[in-house]
N, C-alpha and C positions, 0 to 999 in steps of 0.2 A: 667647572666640571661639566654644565651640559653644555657648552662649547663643544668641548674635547669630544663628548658623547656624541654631537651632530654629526660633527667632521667622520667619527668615525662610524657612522651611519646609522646611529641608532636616535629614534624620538624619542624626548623624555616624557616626564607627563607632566613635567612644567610645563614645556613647547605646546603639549598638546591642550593642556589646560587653557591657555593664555590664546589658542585656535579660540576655544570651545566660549571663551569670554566676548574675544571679539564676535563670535557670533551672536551671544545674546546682546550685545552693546548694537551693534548694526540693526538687529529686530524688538528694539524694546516695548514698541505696542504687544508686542505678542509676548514677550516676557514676562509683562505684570500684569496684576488685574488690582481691581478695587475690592475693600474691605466688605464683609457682611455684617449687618447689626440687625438680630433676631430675624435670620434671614434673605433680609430683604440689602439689595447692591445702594451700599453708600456711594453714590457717583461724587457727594461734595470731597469725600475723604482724598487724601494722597494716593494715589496707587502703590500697592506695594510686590514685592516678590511675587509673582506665580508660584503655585506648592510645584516642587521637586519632578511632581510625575508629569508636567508640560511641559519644561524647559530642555534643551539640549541636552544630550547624555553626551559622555566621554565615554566609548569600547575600545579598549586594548585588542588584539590581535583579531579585527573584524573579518569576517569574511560574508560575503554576498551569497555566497550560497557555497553547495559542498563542492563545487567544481573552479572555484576560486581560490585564488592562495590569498591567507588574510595579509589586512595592509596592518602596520604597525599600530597606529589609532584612528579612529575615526569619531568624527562628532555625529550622533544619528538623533534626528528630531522628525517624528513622526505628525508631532502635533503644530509641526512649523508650516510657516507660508506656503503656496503651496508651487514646488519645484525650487526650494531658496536655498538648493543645496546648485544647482545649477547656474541661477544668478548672482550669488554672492559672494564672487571676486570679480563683479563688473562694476564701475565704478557709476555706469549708466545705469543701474538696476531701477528698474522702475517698480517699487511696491506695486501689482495693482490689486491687489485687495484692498489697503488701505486707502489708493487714489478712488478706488470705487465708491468707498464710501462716504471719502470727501464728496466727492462729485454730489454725493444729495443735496448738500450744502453751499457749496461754492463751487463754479463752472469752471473750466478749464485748468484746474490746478494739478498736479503732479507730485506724488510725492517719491521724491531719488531717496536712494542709498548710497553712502560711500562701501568700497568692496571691504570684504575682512582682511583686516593685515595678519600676516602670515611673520609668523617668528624666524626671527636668521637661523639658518640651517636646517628649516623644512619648507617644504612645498605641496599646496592643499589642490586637491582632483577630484571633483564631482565624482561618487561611484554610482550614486542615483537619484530623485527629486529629492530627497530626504536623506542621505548620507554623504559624508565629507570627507573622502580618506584624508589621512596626514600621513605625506613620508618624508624619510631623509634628505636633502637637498645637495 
């Protein structure tokens, strides 16, 4: 069914879901954080989930402002990297926040991303440093 759906130009919110994943899969330092106990940042703990209101949202019928026509979905993270709506379908993407702050630690290192893979039947378009249309393909 969302085959049939692509082809015939529409995004589902599967498609656009499984966008919105691979974005958090691509930036998962910025994803999770560490546990609190009375307080204070357990760093020994596992990392887990980020609450809800940091990670990537999914919008249905976005639009940029009122003189835009909206795009079908888009992924909008405000609290993301910063422009990782512009680097991430490059496969060269260089974190540099995170290389920045390796760099305190260890010289010359880099940290890449692979781009976000895109679901068969759409195709993802920067709409600003923090927004990711999704359309039909």
């Amino acid at each position: 069914m969302s085959n049939a759906s692509a082809e015939a130009g529409v995004v589902t919110r599967e498609q656009a879901e499984a966008v919105r994943q691979a974005v958090i899969e691509k930036y998962p330092a910025y994803c999770t954080t560490f546990p609190t106990i009375d307080g204070q940042v357990d760093f020994d703990a596992e990392p887990v989930a980020a609450p809800d209101a940091e990670l990537p949202r999914l919008v249905q019928n976005y639009a940029w402002s009122e003189r835009h026509d909206p795009v079908p979905w888009a992924v909008v993270w405000e609290e993301g990297p910063y422009d990782w709506a512009l680097l991430c379908l490059d496969d060269s993407d260089v974190d540099v926040e995170m290389t920045a702050e390796l760099r305190e630690f260890v010289n010359d290192q880099v940290i890449r991303t692979k781009a976000v893979k895109q679901p068969k039947g759409v195709y993802c378009e920067p709409i600003s440093g923090h927004v990711l249309g999704i359309y039909p393909a």
